[in-house]
SENU-732761 format. One record per residue: z, x, y of N, C-alpha, C in turn; residue in one letter. Coordinates in steps of 0.2 Angstrom, whole numbers, plus 5000, padded with zeros to 4 digits. Atoms other than C-alpha are relative to their C-alpha. Layout:
ZXYZXYZXYA...
This chain:
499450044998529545835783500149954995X499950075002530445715773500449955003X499650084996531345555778500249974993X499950035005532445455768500249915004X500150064996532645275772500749964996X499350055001534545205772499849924999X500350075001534845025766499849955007X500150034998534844965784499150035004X500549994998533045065786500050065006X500049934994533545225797499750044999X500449945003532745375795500350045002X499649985001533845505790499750085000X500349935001533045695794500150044991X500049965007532745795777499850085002X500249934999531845935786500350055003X499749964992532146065797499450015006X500450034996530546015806500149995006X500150044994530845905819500749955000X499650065003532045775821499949955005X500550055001531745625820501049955003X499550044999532945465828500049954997X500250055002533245305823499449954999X500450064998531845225830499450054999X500649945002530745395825499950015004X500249954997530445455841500350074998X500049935001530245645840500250055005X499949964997531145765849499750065002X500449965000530945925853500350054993X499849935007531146075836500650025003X499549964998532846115836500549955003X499750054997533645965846500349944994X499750045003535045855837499849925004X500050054999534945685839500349934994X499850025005535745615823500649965007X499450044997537145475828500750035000X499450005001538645525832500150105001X500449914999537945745834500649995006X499649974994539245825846499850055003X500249954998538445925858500450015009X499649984996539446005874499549975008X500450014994538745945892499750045004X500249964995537546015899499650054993X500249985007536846075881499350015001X500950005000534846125880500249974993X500450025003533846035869499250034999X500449995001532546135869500050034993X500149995005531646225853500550074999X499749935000533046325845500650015001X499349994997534346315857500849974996X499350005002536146325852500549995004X499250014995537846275861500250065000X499549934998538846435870499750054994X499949965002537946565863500450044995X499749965000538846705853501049995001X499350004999540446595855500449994991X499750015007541546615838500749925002X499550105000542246405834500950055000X499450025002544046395835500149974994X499950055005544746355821500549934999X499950074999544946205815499949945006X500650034994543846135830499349964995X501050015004542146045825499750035005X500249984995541146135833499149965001X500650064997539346055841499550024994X500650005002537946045832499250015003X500649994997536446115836499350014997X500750025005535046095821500149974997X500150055004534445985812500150004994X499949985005534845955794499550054996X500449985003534046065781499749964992X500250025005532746015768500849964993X499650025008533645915750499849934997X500250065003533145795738500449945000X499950064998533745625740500850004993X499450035006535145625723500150095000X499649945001536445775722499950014992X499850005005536545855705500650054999X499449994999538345905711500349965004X499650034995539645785716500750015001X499349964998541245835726500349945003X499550074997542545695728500650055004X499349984997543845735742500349944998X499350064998545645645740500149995006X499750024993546445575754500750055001X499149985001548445635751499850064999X500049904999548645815755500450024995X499549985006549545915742500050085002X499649924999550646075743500250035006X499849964995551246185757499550015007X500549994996550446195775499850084999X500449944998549646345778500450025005X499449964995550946455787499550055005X500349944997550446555804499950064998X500249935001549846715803499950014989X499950015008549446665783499550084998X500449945000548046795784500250085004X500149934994548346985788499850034997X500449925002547847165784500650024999X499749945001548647295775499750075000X500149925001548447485781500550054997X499549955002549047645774500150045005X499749974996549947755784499850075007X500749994997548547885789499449955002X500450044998547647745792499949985006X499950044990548247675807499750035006X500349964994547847805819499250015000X500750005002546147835811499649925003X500250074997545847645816500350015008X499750004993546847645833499850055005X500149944994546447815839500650045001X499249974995547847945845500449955006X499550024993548247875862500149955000X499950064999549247735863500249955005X500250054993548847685880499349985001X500450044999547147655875499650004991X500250035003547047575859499449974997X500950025001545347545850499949904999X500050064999544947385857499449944994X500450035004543647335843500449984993X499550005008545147345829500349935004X499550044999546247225840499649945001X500450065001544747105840500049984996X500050035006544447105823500549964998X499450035003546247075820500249935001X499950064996546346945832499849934995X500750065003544646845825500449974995X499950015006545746825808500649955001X499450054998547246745817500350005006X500050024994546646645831500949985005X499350024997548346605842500450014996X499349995004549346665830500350095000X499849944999550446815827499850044991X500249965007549646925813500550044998X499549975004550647005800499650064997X500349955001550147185798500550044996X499749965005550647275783500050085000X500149934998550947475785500250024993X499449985006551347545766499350034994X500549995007550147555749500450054998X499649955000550347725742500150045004X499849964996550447805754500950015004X499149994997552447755760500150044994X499649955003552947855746500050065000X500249945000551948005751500450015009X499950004993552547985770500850025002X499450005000554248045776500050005009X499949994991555248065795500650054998X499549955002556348235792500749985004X499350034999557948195789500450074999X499549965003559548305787500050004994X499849985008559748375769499449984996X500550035006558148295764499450045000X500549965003556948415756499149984999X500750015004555048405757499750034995X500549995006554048395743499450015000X500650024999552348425739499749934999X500250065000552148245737500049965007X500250014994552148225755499550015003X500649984998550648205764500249985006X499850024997551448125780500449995003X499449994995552448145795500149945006X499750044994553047995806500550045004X499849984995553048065822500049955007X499850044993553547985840499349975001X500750035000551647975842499649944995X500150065005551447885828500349945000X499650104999552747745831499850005006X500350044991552047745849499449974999X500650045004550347705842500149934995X499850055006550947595829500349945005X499750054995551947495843499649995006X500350034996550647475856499449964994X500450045003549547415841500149944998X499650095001550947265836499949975007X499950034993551047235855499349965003X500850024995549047215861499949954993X500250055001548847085845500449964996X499250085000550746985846500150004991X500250005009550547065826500950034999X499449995002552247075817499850074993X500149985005552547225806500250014993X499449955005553247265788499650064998X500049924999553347435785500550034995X500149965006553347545769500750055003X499449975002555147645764500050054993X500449995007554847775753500750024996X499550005005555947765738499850054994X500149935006555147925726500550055004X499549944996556248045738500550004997X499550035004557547935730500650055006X499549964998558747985744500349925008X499850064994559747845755500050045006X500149954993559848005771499149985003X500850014998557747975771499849925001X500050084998557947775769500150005007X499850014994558947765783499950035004X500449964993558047895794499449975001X500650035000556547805791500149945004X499650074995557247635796500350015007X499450024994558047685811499550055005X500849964993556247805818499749904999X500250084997555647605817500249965003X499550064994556847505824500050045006X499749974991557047635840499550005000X500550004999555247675839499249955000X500450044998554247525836500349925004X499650044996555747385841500149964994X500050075005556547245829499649955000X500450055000555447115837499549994997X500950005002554047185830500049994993X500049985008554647205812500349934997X500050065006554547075798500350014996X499749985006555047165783500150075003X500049915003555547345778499949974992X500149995007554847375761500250054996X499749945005555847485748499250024994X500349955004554547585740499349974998X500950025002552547565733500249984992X500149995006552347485715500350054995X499349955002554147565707499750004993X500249965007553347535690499850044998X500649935001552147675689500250055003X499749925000553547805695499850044993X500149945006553547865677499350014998X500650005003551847835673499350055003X500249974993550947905691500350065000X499549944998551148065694500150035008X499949994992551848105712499450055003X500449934996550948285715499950034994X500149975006550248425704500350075003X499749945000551248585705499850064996X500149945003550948775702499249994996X500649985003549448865695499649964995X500050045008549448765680499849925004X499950074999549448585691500349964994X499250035006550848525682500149945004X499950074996550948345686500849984999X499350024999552648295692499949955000X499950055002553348125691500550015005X499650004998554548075702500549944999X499650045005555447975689499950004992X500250015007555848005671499749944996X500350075004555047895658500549964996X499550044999556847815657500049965005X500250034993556347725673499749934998X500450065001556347555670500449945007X499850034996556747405681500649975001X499250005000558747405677500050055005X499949954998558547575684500050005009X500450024992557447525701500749975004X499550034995558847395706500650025002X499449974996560247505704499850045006X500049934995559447635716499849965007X500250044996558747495726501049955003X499150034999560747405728500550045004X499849954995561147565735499950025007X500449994994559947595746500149965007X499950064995560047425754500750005005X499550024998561747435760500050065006X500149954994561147585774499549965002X500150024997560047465781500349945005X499650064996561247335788499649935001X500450055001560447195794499349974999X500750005000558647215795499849974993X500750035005557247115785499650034994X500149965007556947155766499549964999X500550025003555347155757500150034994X499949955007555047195739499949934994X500049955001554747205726499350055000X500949954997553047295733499850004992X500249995006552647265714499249994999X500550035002550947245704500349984990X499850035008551647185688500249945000X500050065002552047025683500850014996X499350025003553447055671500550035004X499549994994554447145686500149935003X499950054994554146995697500349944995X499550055001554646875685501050044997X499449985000556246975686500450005007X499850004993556546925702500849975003X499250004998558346855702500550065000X499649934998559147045699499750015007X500149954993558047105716500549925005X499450044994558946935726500750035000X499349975001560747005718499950075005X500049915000560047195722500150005008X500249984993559347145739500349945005X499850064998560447025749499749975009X500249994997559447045764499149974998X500649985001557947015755499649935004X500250074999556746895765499349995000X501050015002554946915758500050054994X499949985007554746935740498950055001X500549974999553047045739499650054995X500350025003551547045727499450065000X500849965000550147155724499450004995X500950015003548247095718499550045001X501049984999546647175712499949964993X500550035006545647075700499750054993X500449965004544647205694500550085001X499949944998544847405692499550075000X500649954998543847545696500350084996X499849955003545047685687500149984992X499650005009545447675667499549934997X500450045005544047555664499350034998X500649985002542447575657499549924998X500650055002540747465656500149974996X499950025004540947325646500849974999X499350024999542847295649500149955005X499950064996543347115657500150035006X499849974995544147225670499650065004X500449934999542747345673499649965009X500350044994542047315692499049984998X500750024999540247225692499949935004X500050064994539847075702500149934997X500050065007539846945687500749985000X499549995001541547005683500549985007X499550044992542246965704499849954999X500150094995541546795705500249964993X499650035005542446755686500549975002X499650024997543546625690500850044998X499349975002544846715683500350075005X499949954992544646855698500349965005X499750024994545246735710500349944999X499250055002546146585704500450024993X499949975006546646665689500950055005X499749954997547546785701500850014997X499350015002549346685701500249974992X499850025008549246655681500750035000X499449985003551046635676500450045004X499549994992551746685695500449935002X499650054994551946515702500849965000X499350015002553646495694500450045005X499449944998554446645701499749995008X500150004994553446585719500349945002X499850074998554346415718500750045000X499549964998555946515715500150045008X499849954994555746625730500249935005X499950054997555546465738500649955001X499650035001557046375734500550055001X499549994995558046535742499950005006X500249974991557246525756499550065003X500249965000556246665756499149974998X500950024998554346685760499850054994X500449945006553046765745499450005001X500249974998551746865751499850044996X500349955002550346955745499850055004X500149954993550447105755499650054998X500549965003549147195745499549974996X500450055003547647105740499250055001X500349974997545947175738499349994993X500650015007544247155724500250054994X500049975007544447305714500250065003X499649934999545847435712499850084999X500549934999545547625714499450025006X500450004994544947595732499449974999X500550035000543647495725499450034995X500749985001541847505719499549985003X500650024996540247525726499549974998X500450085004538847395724500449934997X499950085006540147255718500650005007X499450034995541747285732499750005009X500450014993540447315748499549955000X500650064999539247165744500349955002X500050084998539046985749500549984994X499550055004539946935732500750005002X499650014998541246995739500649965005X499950064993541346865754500249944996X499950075005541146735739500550014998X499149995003542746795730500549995007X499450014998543946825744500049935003X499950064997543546645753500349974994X499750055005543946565735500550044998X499349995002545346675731500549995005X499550044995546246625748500149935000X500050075003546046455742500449994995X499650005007546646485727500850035000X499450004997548146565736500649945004X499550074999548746425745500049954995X499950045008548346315730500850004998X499649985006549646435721500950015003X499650024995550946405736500350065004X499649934997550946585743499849995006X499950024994551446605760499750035008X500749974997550246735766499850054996X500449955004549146875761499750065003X500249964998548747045767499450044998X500549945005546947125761500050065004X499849934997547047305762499450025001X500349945001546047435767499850045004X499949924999545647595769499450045001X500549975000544547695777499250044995X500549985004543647785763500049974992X500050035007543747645750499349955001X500650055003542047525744500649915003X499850084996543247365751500250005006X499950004993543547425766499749955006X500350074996543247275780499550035003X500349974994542447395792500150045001X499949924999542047575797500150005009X500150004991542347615816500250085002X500249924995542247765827499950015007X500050014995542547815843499150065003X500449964996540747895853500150015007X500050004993540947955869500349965004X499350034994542647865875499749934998X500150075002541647715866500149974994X500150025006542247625851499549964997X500650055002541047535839500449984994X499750065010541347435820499450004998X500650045005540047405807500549964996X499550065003540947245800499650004993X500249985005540647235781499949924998X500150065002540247075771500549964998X499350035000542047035766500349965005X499750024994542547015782499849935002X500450074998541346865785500349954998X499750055001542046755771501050005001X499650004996543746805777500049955006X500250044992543246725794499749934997X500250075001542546575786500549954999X499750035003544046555777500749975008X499750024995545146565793499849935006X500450084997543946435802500249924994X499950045006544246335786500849974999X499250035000546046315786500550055003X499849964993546846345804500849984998X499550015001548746355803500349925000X499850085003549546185796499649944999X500650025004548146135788500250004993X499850005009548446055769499349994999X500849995004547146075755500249924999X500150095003546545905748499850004995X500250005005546245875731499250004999X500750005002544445905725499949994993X500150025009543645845709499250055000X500749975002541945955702499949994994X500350005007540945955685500350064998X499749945004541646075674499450064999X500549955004540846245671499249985005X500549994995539746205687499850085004X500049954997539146365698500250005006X499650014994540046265714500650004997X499450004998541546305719500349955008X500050024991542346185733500949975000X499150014998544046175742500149945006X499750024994544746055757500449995003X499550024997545846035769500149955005X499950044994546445935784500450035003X499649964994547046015799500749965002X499450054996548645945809499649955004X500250044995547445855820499749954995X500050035004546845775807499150014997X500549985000545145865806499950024992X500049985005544345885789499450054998X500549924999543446055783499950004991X499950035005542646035764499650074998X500249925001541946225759499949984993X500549985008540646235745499850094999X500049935004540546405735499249994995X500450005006538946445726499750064998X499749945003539246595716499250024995X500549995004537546575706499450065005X500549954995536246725712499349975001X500650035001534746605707499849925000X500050055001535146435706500149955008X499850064994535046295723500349964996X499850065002536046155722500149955005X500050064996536145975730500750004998X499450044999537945935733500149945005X499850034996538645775737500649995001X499449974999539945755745500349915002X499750084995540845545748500250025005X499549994996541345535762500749975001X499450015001543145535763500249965005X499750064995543545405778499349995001X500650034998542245325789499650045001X500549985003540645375788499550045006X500349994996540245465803499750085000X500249935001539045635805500550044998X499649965000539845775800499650085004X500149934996539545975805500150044995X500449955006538546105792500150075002X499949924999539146285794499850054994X500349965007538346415779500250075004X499849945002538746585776499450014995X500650015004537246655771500050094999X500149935000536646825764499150014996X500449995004535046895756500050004992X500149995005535646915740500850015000X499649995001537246935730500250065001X499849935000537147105730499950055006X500249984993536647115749500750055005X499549954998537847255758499749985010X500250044993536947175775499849965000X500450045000536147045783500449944999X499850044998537546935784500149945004X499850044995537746775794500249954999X499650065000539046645797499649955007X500250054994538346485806499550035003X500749974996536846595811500150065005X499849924995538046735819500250034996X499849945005538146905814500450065005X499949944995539047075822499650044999X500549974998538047175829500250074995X499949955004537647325816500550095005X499449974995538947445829500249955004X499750054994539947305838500450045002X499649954998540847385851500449935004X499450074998541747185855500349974994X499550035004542347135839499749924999X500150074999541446975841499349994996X500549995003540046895833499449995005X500550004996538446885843499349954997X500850054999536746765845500349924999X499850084997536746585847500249974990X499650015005537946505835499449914995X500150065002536946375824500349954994X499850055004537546235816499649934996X500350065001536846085807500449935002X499750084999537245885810499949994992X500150025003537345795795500349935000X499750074998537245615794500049964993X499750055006538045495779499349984998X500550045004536745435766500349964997X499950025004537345295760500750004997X499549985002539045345759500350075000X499949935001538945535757499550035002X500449944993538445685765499650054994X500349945004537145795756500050085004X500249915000537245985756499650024996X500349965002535846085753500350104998X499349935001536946245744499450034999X500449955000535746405744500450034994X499449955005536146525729500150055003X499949964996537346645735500349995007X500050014993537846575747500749955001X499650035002539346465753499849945009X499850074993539646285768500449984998X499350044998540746215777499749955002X500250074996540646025782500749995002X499250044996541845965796499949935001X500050074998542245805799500450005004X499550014996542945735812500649964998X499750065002544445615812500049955004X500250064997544245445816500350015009X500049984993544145435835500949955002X499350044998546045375841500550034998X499549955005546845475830500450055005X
């Protein structure tokens, strides 16, 4: 055990031992006692015990403390100054959602949509507590998906039939988690009769209240480049756009299109490029209905790269800062424009590394590390949500699930976790706060401040071998705070995840996390709070705000 002895001679717990009060009597192992420690009425104190079990914090709550701090040397050799004055845009509800592809849904939901795989609309839920999720239905698969229309001709580039069953499912799925949907239009058909048939099996099929956007077509620049489907003997790749297909061409057929939807909610340009989107004043011309401008990131890629290439997937390469604030390089012009029509911008497709992924780099713990600091790095950049995708048979996938015997189950994957951190981190109308760090440090750290005035200050430590002491000043008066870590075995750990000392059970059939939730007290040295960061590893410090507030 060590002890440190503030100027006025307190003794300040260093261990995870015992703890110790001011006047050094000794608890019991496991029992808070630090000044100012929030524990629930009626809380044990015995060795170990935790507050409410199994109960996952509200966000943006402090939740209680229930251990004591862990082991750290007395002088940080990382220091993290919070501002006071917020800066940039709140954190819009439902800022976090998911994107599925078209086949996806039912594979996740199940057929019958009177009974709904209730382990999916947990998960959903956990990510956005009291709010209404935004659930993206499209990738590539909208352009492979059709709803037979009169005159309109299937292709072999059809793999999908929106059938009655399918918006019936799809509509009890937005209903049981209050989830808003936009929903993929497939523009390769190139046919306004399949537009408009498409829009109108959703509007009668899932309902308008449910629906956010309609999105014209999956990343239009890679018509000419992608091939639709492979025809005849020979697999003769078709294209379902000449290589005269350029982004004059999009908006004329796009301008067209728009005006058989009438009123309904436009998204677009489902783009991944960059020079499309900063071509965003023709799609407001094109689409005068348009009211979500729409984005698609992968950091890395898993197709057309090779070993040795910046973009090639390996775990060095996700946790480059360039993987996750890097992401809006040379966007936040065209996000500041959207913003001055009025119109929301939205990454409706987001995800570590494209090509569905890679294994060992998109199913580990680094993964947890990257998406926490790239949704950071999202509101930073002033976008107004963000959907990660995925897909049942892809390396990024959140989680596998499966019904046995009338019983659904999940194995949650390690993304999912810093996801959930990140949502605890910054609960709907919560601003970031300035942060200052060392240059070319291995911490990463963001803050914000709730609407209640609660403050949440997230250290990243991206290093596989390196501990660090972080201090942290404290930003107002100087009272405990509350230590939550995200912890893994190892960067490359694909298990063994735990937030706050809770994990899901390796088949959860609740969607929830499970065993007694632990937290640390941490109480002010001298002005600041020290964290003990693990390599690999990421905490939260909450603070409360001043009591009257």
């Amino acid at each position: 055990m060590r002890l440190k002895r503030t100027a006025a001679g307190a003794a300040i717990l260093l261990s995870a031992a015992v703890a110790v009060t001011h006047a050094g009597a000794v608890t019991h192992p496991g029992a808070v006692t630090h000044p100012g420690a929030v524990t629930h009425a009626g809380a044990a104190t015995h060795a170990g015990a935790a507050t409410h079990p199994g109960a996952v914090t509200r966000a943006g709550a402090v939740p209680a403390a229930a251990t004591p701090p862990t082991a750290a040397p007395v002088s940080p050799d990382v220091v993290v100054n919070v501002g006071s004055a917020p800066v940039g845009r709140p954190v819009a509800p439902g800022f976090l959602g998911w994107s599925f592809e078209f086949p996806a849904v039912r594979h996740y939901t199940g057929p019958d949509p009177r009974a709904i795989n209730p382990v999916l609309v947990q998960l959903i839920r956990n990510l956005a507590p009291g709010q209404s999720p935004v659930l993206r239905i499209g990738g590539n698969s909208t352009d492979a998906t059709w709803f037979p229309a009169a005159h309109v001709k299937r292709t072999p580039g059809i793999h999908n039939t929106i059938t009655p069953s399918w918006l019936a499912t799809t509509r009890a799925l937005a209903q049981q988690t209050g989830g808003r949907l936009i929903l993929g239009l497939n523009l390769k058909l190139n046919s306004g009769a399949e537009i408009a048939a498409e829009a109108q099996a959703f509007l009668t099929g899932i309902g308008a209240q449910r629906i956010a956007a309609l999105e014209i077509g999956n990343e239009p620049e890679l018509y000419p480049i992608a091939p639709w489907y492979y025809a005849g003997p020979s697999q003769k790749a078709v294209y379902s756009r000449g290589r005269g297909f350029n982004f004059p061409a999009y908006v004329r057929e796009v301008s067209r299109f728009v005006k058989l939807l009438g009123s309904s909610p436009l998204a677009g340009p489902a783009t991944n490029s960059q020079v499309w989107l900063s071509k965003l004043p023709a799609v407001f011309a094109a689409e005068p209905g348009l009211r979500m401008v729409t984005y698609h990131r992968y950091p890395l890629i898993h197709c057309f790269t090779k070993p040795g290439d910046p973009l090639y997937p390996t775990i060095p390469n996700l946790l480059a800062p360039v993987s996750s604030r890097g992401l809006l390089q040379g966007v936040t012009p065209t996000i500041a424009l959207a913003h001055r029509h009025g119109v929301v911008f939205r990454l409706d497709e987001l995800n570590s590394v494209a090509c569905k992924g890679q294994w060992g780099v998109s199913n580990t713990f680094a993964s947890a590390l990257w998406a926490l600091d790239t949704l950071f790095s999202m509101v930073q950049g002033g976008v107004d949500g963000v959907n990660i995708h995925t897909l049942p048979q892809s390396a990024y996938r959140l989680f596998t699930t499966q019904e046995v015997n009338g019983r659904w189950v999940a194995g949650v994957n390690p993304e999912y976790y810093g996801l959930l951190m990140f949502t605890r981190a910054a609960p709907p109308g919560s601003r970031l706060l300035p942060v200052s760090t060392p240059a070319n440090a291995d911490v990463r750290a963001w803050a914000t401040r709730s609407s209640t005035g609660v403050i949440h200050v997230v250290l990243i430590n991206d290093s596989a071998t390196t501990a660090h002491v972080v201090g942290v000043p404290a930003p107002g008066p100087a009272a405990p705070g509350v230590l939550e870590n995200l912890t893994a075995p190892s960067l490359s750990a694909t298990g063994g995840v735990t937030l706050a000392g809770q994990r899901f059970a390796a088949e959860t059939s609740t969607g929830e996390l499970n065993g007694p939730q632990r937290v640390v007290s941490v109480a002010p040295a001298e002005g600041q709070y020290l964290v003990n960061l693990a390599p690999a590893s990421a905490a939260m410090l909450t603070l409360a705000p001043p009591s009257g507030r």
